[in-house]
C-alpha positions in Angstrom: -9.2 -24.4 -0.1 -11.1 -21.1 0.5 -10.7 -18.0 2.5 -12.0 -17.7 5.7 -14.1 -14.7 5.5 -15.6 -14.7 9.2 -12.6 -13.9 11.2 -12.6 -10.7 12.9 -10.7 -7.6 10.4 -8.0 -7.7 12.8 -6.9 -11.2 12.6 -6.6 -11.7 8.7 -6.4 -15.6 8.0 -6.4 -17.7 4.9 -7.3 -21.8 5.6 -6.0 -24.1 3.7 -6.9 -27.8 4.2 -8.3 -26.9 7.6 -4.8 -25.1 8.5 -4.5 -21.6 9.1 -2.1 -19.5 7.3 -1.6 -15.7 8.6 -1.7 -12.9 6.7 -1.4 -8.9 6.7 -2.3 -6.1 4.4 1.0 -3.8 3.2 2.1 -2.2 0.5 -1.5 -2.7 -1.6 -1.0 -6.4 -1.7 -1.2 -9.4 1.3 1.9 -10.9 3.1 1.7 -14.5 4.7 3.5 -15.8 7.5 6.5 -18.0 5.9 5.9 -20.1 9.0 3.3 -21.3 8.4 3.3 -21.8 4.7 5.7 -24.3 5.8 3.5 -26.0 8.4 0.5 -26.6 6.0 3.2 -28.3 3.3 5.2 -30.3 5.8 3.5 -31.1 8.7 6.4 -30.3 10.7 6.1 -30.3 14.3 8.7 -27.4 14.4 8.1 -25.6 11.0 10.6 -22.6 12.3 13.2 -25.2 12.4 12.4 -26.5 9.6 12.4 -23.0 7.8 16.0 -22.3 8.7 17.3 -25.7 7.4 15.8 -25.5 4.2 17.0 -21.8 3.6 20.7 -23.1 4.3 20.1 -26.4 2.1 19.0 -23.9 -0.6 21.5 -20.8 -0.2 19.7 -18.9 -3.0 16.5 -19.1 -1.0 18.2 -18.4 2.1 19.2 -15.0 0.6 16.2 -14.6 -1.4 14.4 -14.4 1.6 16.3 -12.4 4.0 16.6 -9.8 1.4 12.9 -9.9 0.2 11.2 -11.0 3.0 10.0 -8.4 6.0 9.2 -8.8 9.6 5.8 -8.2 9.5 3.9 -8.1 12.8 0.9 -10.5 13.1 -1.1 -12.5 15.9 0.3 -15.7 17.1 -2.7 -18.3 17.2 -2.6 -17.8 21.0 -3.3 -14.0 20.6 0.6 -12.6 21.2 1.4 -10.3 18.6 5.2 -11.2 16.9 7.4 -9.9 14.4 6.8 -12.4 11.7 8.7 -13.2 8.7 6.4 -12.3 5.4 6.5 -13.0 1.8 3.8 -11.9 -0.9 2.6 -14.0 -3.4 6.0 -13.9 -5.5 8.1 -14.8 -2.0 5.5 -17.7 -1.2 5.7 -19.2 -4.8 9.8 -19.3 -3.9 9.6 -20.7 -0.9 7.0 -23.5 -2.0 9.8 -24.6 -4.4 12.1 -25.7 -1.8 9.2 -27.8 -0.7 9.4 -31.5 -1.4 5.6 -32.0 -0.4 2.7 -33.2 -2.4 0.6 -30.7 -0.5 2.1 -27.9 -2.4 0.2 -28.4 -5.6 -3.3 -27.0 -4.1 -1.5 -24.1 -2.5 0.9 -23.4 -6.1 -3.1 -23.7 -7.7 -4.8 -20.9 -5.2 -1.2 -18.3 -5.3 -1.9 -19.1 -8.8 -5.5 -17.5 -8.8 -4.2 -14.6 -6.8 -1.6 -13.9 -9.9 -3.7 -14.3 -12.4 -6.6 -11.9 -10.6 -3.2 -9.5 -10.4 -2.5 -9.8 -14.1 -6.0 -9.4 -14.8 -5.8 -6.0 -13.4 -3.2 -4.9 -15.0 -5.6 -5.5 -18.1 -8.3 -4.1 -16.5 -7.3 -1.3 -14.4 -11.4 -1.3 -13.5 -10.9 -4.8 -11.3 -7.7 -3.1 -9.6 -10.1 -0.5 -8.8 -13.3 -2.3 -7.5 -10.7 -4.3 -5.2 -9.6 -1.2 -3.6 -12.8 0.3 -3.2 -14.1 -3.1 -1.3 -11.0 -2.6 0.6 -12.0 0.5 2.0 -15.7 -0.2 2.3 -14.5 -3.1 4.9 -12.7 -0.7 6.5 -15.8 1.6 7.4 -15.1 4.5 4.7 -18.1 6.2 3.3 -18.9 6.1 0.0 -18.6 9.0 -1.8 -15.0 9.6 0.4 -14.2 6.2 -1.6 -15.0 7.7 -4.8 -12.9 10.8 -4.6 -9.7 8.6 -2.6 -10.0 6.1 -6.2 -10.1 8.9 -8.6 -7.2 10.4 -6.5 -5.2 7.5 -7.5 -5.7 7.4 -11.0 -4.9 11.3 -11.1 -1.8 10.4 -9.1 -0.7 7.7 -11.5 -1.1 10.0 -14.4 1.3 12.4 -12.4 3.8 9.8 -11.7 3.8 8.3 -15.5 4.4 11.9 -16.5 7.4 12.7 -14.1 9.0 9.3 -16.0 8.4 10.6 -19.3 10.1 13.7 -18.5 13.0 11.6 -16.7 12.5 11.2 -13.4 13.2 7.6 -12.4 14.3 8.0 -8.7 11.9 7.0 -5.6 13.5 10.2 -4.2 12.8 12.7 -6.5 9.1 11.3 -6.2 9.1 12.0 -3.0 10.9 15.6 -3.2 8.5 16.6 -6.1 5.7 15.3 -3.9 6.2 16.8 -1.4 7.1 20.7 -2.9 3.1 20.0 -4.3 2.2 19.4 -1.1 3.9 22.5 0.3 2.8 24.6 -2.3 -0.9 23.4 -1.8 -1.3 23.1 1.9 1.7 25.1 3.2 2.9 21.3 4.7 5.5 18.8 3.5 3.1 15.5 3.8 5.4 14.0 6.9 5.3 17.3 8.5 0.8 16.6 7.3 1.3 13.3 9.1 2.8 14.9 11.9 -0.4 17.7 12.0 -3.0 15.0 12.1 -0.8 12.8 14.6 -0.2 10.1 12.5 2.3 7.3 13.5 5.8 8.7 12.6 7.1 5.4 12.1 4.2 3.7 9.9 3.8 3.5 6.7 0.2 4.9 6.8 -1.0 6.7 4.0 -1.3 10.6 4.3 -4.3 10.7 1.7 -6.2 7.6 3.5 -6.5 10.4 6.4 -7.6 13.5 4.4 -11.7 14.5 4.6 -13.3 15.5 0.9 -11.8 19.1 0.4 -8.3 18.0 1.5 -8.5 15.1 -1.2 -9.8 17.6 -4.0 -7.6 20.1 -3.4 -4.5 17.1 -3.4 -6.1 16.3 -7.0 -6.3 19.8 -8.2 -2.3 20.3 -7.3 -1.6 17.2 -8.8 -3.5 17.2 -12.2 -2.9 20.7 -12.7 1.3 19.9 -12.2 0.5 16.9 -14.7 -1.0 19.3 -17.4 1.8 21.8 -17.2 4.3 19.1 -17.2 2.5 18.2 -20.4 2.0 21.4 -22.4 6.2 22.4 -21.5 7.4 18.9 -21.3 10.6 20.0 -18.7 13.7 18.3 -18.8 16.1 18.3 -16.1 14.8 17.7 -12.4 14.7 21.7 -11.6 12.4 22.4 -14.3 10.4 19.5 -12.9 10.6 20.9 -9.4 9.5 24.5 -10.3 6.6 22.8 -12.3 5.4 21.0 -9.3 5.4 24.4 -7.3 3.5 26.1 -9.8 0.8 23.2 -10.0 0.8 22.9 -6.1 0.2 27.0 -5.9 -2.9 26.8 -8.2 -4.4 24.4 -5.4 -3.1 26.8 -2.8 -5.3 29.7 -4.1 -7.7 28.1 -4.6 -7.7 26.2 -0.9 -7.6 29.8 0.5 -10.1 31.7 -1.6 -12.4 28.7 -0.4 -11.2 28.9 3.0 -12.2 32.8 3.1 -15.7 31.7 1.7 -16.1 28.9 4.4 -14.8 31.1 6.9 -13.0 27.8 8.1 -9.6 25.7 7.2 -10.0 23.6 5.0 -6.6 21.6 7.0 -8.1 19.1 9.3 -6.4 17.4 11.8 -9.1 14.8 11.9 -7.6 11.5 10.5 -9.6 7.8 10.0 -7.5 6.0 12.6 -10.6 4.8 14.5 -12.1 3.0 11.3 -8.5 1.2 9.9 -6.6 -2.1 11.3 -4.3 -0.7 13.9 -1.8 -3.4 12.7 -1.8 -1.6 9.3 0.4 1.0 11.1 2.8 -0.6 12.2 
């Protein structure tokens, strides 16, 4: 069992046993086509149909998956790209257990790797971080962009771990604190940033994977100064959060202008990396 590291970036495939399992990247972590999960365990000749009766023998996974499991758009093996149903490594580990196939136990062993190699990174934030930054040397990115996009995260992390000290546990008021940084830095919201450098409205591209060097610094510089005066005042209720943000996000602001008046230049760019990424990965 190994990955099959030759196929072109575009058509992600894992083989197992000399079957091919699809895959796609989303959400920082690989989805594989149910479908054929069940193919390589069963050797069904109709593995769809024999998806659907095993998720209404087993009405747990049958809801399991439709409420877990996405639609994820991949290449059929004839070249037709589908909506396909998708689990990660947690969904796939479900599924397998509806299985009544000897030829599970290699594929529970290799899902097994990938969770362990997860755990491990949780340990080790470093390994987290050197799979990332292969990620994006595969997809073309130069080096020292990679360096500043990795120490972006770990700036953002300390931001977010911050904002749940101080109460915020919403995906919301993420975003709404996000997004008055943003405003407050670059004069943008980051989907009305998306919309600037013509972004797919309906993906779920990342802003930041799009921004040259001085729009990622300046990002940081909002961010880590919001996390140190969120530190030193420790705020309590979401408005006192909010006008924190603002006042991080304006330190980046004057400080994108006064270099914009020494470049003579914006330091916005509409440029984005679309020509360098997956074009599946915005869907």
């Amino acid at each position: 069992m190994s990955k099959n590291k030759n196929v072109e970036s575009h058509n992600k495939l894992v083989v197992f046993q000399g079957k091919k399992v699809r895959r796609a990247w989303r959400d920082n972590e690989w989805y594989y086509s149910l479908v054929d999960i069940v193919r390589v365990l069963t050797d069904s000749a109709n593995p769809t149909d024999y998806l659907k009766k095993i998720r209404k023998r087993d009405k747990e996974l049958g809801f399991y998956i439709g409420t877990n499991c996405p639609q994820v758009e991949m290449e059929t093996f004839t070249g037709k790209k589908r909506q396909t149903l998708a689990g990660n490594t947690k969904d796939a580990f479900r599924l397998i257990q509806s299985i009544p196939s000897k030829k599970a136990e290699p594929f529970k062993q290799w899902l097994a790797q990938v969770g362990k190699e997860r755990l491990d990174e949780i340990e080790n934030p470093e390994l987290a971080q050197a799979r990332m930054k292969e990620i994006y040397e595969k997809k073309g990115y130069p080096k020292g962009w990679i360096d500043k996009r990795l120490r972006g995260m770990a700036i953002r992390q300390n931001l977010t771990d911050e904002w749940e000290k101080r109460g915020i546990k919403e995906q919301r008021d993420f975003s709404i604190l996000t997004a008055e940084i943003a405003k407050a830095t670059f004069g943008m919201t980051p989907s009305q940033y998306k919309n600037f450098k013509k972004l797919p409205k309906k993906s779920k591209i990342n802003l930041r994977d799009h921004m040259d060097d001085l729009e990622l610094i300046f990002t940081m510089l909002g961010e880590r100064v919001t996390t140190e005066i969120s530190q030193k005042e420790k705020p309590v209720s979401f408005e006192d959060n909010k006008g924190v943000a603002i006042r991080g996000g304006k330190v980046a602001g004057n400080a994108r202008k006064e270099t914009e008046k020494e470049l003579g230049r914006s330091v916005i760019s509409k440029k984005n990396f679309l020509g360098k990424i997956n074009k599946k990965e915005l869907k």
